[in-house]
C-alpha positions, 0 to 999 in steps of 0.5 A, a space after each residue: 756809198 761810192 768814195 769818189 762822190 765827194 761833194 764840196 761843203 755847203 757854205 749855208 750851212 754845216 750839213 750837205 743836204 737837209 733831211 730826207 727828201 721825199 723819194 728817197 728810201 732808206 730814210 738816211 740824211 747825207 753825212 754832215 759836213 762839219 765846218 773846222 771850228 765845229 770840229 775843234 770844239 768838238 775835239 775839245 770837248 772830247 778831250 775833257 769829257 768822252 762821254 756827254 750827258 744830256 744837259 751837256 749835250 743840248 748846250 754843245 747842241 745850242 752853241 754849235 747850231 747842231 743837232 743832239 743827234 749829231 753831236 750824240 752821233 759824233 761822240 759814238 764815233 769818236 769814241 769807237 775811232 779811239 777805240 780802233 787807235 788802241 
């Protein structure tokens, strides 16, 4: 991935693409863009709970228009983020 290839967030949606196109290799989706309310609600969330379990994770899922993959994906990441800030 080139770090100058920005792309401005998609005002449909939260994700900047939606999965895989057909031809593509690789099978990867695009990074998804998370809109600031997603994120807070996510930061807090974290904040109360570092790990999610699956009813917790549907309802956050359901509520945010996400998927569990996604929100499964984020919490992975925040926790090694916090992991590197120790």
């Amino acid at each position: 991935s080139s770090a100058g290839a920005k792309q401005p967030p998609s005002e449909a949606g939260p994700e900047c693409s939606g999965p895989e196109e057909p031809g593509t290799k690789g099978g990867r989706r695009l990074r998804t863009a998370f809109s600031a309310e997603q994120l807070s609600t996510l930061e807090s969330s974290f904040q109360r709970q570092q790990y999610l379990g699956a009813a917790e994770r549907r309802r956050l899922a359901g509520r945010m228009r996400l998927s569990e993959v996604q929100i499964k994906t984020w919490f992975q990441n925040r926790r090694m983020k916090l992991k590197r800030q120790l």
